[in-house]
The first five atom37 places (N, CA, C, CB, O) and aatype in JSON, in Angstrom:
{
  "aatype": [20, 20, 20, 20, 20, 20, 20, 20, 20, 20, 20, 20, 20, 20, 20, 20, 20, 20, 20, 20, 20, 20, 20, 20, 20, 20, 20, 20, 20, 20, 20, 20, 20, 20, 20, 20, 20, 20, 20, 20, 20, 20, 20, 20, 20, 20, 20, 20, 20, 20, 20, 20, 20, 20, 20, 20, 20, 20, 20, 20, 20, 20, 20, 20, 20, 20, 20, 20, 20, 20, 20, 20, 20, 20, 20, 20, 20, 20, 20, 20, 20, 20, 20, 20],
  "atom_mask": [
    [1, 1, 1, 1, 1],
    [1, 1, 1, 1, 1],
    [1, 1, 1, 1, 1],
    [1, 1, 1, 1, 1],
    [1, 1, 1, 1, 1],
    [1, 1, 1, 1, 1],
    [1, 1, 1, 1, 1],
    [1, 1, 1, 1, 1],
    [1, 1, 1, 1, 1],
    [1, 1, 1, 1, 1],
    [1, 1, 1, 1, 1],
    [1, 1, 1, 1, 1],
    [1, 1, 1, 1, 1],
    [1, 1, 1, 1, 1],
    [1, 1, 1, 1, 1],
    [1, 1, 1, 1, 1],
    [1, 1, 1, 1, 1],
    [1, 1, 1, 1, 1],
    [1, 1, 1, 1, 1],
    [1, 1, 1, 1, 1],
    [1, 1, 1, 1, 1],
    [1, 1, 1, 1, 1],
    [1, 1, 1, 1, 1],
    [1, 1, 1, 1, 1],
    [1, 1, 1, 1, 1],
    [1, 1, 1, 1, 1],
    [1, 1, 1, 1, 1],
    [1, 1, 1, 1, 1],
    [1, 1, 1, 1, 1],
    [1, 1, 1, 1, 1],
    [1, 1, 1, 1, 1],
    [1, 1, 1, 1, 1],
    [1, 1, 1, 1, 1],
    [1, 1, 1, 1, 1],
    [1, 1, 1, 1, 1],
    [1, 1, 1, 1, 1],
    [1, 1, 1, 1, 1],
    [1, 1, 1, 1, 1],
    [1, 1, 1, 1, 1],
    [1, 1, 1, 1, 1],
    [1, 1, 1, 1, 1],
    [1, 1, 1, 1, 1],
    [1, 1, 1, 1, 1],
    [1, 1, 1, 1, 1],
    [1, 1, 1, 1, 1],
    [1, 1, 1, 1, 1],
    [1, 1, 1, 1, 1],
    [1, 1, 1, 1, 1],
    [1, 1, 1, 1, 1],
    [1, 1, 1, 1, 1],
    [1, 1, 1, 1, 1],
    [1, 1, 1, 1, 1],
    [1, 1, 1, 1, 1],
    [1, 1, 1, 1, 1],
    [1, 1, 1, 1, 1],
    [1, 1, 1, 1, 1],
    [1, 1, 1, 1, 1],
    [1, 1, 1, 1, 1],
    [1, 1, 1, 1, 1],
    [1, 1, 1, 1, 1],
    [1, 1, 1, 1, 1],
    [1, 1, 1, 1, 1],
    [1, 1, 1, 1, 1],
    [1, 1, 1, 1, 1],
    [1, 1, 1, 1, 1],
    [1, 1, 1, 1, 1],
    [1, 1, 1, 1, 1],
    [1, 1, 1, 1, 1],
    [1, 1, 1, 1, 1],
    [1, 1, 1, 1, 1],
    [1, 1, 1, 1, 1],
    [1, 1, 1, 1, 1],
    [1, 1, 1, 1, 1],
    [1, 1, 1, 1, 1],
    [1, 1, 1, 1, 1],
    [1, 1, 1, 1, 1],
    [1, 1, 1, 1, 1],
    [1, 1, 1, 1, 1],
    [1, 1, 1, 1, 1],
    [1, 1, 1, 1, 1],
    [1, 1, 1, 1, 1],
    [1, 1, 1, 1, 1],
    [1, 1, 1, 1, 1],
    [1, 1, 1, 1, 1]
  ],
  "atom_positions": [
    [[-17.96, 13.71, 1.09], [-18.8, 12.98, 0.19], [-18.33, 11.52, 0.17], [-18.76, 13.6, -1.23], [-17.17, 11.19, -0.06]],
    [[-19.18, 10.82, 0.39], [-18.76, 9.2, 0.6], [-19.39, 8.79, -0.97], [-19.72, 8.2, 2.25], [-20.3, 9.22, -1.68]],
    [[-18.18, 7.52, -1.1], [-18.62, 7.16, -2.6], [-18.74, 5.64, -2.31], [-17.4, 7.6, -3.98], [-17.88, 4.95, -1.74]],
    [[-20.07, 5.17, -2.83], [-19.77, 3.2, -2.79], [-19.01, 3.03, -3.82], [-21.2, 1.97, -3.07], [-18.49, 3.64, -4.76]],
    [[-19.11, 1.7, -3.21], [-17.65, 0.67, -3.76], [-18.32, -0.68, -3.9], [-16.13, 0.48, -2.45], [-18.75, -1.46, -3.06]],
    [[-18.26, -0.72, -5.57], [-19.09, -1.93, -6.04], [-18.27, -3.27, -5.83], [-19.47, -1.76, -7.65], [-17.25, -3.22, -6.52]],
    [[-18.35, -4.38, -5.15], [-16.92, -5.5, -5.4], [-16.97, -6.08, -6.32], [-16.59, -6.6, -4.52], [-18.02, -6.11, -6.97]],
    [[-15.9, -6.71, -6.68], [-16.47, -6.82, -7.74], [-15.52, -8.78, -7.6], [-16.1, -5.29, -9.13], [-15.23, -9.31, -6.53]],
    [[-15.31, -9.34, -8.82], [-15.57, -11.1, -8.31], [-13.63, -11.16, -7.93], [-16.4, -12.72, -10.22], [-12.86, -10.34, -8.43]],
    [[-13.23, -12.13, -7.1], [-11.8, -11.8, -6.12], [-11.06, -12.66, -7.44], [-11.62, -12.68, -3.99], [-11.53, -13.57, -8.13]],
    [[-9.86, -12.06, -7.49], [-9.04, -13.0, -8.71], [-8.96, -14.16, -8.58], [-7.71, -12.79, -8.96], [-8.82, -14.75, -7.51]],
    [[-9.06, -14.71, -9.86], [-8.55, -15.95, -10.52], [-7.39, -16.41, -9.86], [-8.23, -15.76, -11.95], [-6.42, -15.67, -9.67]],
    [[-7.45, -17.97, -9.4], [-6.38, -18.8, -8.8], [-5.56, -18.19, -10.34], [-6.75, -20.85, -8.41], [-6.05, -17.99, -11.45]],
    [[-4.0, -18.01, -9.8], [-3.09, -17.97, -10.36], [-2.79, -17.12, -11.55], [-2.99, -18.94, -10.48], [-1.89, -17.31, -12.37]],
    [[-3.79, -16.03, -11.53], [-4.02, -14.7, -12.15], [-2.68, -13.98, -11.54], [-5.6, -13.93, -11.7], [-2.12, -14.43, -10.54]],
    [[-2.27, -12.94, -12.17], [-1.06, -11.98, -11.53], [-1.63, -10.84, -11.04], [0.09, -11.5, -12.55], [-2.25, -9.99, -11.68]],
    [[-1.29, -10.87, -9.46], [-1.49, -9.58, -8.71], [-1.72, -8.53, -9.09], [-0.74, -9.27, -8.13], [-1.39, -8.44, -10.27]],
    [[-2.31, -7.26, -8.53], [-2.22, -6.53, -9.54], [-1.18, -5.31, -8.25], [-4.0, -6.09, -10.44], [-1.31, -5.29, -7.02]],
    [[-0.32, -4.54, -9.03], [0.61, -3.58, -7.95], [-0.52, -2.01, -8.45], [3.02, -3.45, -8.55], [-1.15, -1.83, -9.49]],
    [[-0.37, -1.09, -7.18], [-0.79, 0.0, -6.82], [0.51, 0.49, -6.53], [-1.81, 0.02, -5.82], [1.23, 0.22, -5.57]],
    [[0.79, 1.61, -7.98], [2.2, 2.41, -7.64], [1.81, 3.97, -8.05], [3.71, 1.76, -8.7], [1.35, 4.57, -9.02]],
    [[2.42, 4.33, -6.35], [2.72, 6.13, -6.03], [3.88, 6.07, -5.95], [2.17, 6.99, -4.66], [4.74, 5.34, -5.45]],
    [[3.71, 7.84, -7.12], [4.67, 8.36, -7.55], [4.64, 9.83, -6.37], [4.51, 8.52, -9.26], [4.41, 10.76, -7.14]],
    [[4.72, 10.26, -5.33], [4.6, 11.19, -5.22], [5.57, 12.51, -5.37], [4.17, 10.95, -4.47], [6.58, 12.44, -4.67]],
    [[5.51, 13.11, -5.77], [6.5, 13.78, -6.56], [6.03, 15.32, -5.81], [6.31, 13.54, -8.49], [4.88, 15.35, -5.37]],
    [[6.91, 16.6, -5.66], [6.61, 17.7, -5.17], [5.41, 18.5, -5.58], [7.57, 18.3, -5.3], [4.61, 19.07, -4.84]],
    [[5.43, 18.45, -7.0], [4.14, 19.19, -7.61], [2.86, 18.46, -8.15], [4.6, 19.97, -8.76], [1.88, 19.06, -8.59]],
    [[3.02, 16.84, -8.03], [1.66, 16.23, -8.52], [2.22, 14.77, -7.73], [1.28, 16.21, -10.6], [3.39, 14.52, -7.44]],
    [[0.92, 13.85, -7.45], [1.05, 13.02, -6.8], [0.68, 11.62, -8.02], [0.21, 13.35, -5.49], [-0.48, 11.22, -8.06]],
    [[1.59, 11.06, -8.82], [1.0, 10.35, -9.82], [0.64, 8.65, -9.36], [2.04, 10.5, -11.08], [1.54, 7.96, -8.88]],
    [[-1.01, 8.02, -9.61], [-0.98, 6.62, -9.18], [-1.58, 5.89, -10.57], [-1.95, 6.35, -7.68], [-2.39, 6.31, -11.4]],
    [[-0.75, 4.42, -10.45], [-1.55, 3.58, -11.54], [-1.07, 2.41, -11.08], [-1.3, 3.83, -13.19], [-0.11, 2.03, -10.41]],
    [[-2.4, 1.72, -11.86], [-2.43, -0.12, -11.31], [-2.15, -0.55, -12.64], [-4.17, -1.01, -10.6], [-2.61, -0.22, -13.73]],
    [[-0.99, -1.62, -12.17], [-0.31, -2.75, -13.05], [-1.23, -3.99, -12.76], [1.4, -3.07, -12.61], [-1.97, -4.15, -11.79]],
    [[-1.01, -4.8, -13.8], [-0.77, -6.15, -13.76], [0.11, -6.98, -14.5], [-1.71, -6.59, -13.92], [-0.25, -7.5, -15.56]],
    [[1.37, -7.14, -13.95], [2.39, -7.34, -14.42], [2.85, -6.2, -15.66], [2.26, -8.67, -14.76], [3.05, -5.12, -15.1]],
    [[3.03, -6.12, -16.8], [3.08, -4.96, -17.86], [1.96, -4.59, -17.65], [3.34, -5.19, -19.34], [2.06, -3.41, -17.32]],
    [[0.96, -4.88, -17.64], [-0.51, -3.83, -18.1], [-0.46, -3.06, -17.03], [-2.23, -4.55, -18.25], [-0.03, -3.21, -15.89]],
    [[-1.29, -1.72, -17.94], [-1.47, -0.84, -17.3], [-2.94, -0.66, -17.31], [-0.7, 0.1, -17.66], [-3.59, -0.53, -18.35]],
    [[-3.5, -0.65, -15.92], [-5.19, -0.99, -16.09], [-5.51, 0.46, -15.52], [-6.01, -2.56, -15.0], [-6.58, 0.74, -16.06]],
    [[-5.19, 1.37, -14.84], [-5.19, 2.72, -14.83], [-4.79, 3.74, -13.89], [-6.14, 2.92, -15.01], [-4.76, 3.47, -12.69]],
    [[-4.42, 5.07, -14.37], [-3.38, 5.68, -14.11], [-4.05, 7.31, -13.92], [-2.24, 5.37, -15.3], [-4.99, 7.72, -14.61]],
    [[-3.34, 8.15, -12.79], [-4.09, 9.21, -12.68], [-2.85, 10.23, -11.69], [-5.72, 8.75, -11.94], [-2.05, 9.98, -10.79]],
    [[-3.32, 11.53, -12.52], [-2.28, 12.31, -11.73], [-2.85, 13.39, -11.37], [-1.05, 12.65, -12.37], [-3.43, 14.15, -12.14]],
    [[-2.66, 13.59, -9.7], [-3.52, 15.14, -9.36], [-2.12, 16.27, -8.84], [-5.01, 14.85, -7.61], [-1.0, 15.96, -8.41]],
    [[-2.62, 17.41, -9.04], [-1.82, 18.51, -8.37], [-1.58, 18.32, -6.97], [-2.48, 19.8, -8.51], [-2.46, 17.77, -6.31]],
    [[-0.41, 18.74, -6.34], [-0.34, 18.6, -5.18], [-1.0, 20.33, -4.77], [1.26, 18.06, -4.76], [-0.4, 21.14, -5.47]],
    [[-1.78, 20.83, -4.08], [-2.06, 22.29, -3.76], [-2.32, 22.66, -1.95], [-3.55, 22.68, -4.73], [-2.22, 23.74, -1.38]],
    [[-2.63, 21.54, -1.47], [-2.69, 21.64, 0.23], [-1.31, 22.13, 0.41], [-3.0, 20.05, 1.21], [-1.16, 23.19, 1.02]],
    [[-0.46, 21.62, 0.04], [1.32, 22.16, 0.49], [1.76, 23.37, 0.35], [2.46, 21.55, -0.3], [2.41, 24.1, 1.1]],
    [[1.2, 23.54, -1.04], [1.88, 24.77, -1.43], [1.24, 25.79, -1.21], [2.23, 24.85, -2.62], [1.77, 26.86, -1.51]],
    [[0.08, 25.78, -0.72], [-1.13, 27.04, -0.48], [-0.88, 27.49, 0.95], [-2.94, 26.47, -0.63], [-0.87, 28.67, 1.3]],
    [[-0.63, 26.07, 2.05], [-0.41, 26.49, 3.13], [1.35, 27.12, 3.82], [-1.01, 25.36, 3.72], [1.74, 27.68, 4.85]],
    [[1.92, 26.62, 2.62], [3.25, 27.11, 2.63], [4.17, 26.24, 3.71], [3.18, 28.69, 3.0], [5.22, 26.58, 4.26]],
    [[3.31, 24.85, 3.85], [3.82, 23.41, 4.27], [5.23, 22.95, 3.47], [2.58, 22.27, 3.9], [5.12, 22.86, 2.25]],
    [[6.17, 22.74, 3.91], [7.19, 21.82, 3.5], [7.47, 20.62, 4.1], [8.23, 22.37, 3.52], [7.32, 20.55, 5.32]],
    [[7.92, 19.45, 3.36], [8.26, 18.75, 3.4], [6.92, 17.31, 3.45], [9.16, 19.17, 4.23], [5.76, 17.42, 3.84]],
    [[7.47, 16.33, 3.03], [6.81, 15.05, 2.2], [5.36, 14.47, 3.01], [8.11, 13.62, 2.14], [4.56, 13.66, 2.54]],
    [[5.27, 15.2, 4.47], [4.03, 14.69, 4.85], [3.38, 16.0, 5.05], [4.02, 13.69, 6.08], [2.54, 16.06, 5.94]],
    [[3.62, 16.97, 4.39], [3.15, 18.3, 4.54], [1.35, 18.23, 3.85], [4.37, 19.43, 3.59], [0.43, 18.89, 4.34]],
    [[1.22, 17.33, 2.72], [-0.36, 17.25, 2.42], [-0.73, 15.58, 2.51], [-0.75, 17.95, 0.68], [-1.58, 15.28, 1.66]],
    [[-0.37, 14.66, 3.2], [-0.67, 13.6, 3.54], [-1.83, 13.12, 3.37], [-0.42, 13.52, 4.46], [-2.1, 12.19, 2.61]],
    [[-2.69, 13.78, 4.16], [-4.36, 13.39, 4.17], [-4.86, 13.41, 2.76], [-5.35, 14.54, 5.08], [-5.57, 12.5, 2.31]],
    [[-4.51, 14.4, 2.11], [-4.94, 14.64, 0.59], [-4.84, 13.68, -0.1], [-4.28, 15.55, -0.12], [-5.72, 13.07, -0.7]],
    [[-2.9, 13.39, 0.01], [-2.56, 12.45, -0.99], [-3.28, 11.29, -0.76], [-1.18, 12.18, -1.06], [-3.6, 10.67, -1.77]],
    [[-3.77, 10.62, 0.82], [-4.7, 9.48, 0.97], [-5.73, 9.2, 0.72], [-4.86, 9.21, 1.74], [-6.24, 8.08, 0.76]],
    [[-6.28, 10.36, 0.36], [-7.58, 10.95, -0.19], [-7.89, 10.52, -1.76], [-7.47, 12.61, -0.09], [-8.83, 9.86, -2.21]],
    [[-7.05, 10.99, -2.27], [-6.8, 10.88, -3.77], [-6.84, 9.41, -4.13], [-5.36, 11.53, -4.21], [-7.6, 8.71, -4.8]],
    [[-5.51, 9.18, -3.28], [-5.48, 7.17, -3.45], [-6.81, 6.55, -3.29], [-4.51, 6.24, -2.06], [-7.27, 5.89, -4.23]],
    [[-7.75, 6.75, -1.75], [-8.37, 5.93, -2.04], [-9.62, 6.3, -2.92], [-8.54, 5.37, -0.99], [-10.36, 5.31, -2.88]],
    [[-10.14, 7.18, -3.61], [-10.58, 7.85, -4.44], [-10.52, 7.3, -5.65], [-10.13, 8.86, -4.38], [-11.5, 6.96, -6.31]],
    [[-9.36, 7.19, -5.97], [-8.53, 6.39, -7.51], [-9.03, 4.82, -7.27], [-6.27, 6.45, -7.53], [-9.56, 4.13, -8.15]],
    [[-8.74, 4.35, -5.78], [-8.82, 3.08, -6.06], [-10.84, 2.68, -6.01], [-7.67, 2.24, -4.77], [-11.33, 1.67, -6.51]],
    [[-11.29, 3.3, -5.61], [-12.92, 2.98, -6.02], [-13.09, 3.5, -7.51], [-14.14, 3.88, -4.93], [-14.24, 3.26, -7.88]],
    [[-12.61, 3.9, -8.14], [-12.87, 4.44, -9.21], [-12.15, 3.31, -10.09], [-12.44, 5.94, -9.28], [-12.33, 3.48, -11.3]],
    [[-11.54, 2.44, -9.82], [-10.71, 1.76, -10.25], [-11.5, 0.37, -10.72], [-9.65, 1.71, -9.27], [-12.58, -0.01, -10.28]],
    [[-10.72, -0.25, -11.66], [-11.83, -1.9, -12.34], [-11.09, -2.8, -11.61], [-11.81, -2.53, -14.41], [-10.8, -3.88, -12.14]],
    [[-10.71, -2.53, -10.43], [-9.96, -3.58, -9.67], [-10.27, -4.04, -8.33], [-8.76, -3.2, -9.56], [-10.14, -3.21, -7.43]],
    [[-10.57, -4.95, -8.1], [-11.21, -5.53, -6.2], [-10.35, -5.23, -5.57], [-11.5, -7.21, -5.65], [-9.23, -5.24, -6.1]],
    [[-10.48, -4.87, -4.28], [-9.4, -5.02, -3.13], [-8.45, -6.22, -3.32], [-10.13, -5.21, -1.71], [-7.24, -6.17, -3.54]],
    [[-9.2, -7.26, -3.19], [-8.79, -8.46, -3.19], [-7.0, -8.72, -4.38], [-10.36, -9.29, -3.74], [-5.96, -9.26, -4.01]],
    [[-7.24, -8.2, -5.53], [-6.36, -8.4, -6.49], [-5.43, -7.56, -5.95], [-6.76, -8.18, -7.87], [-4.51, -7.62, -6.76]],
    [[-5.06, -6.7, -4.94], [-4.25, -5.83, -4.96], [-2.67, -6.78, -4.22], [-5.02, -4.45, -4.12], [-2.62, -7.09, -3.03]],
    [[-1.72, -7.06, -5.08], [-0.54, -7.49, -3.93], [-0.68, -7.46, -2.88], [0.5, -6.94, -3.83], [0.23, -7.79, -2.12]]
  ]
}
């Protein structure tokens, strides 16, 4: 399922970046966008490709976890552009 991606206007000269931070962790893969302290939004999915297929180790559901990310980030109030 393909989802559009509205753009939206590129940051403000001298606005603060905004950071995209993964947490990926064994049982859930957690992501959220900063801007500087703020937290503009944050989302945590189950990890289940790994553990269903009885995959170990950190690139064992990869595609998923890329999946998710870029998923989060269209869903997100943030342009490409603002991303660090």
């Amino acid at each position: 399922m393909e989802h559009a991606v509205t753009p939206s206007a590129p940051r403000e000269r001298g606005a603060e970046p905004v950071a995209l931070v993964i947490n990926p962790g064994s049982t859930s893969t957690r992501l959220a966008l900063y801007r500087g302290a703020q937290n503009l939004a944050e989302e945590e999915m189950a990890n289940l490709a790994g553990a269903a297929s009885g995959a170990q180790g950190a690139g064992a559901d990869y595609e998923d976890r890329l999946r998710a990310v870029r998923l989060f980030l269209e869903r997100s109030p943030v342009a490409p552009g603002d991303l660090a």
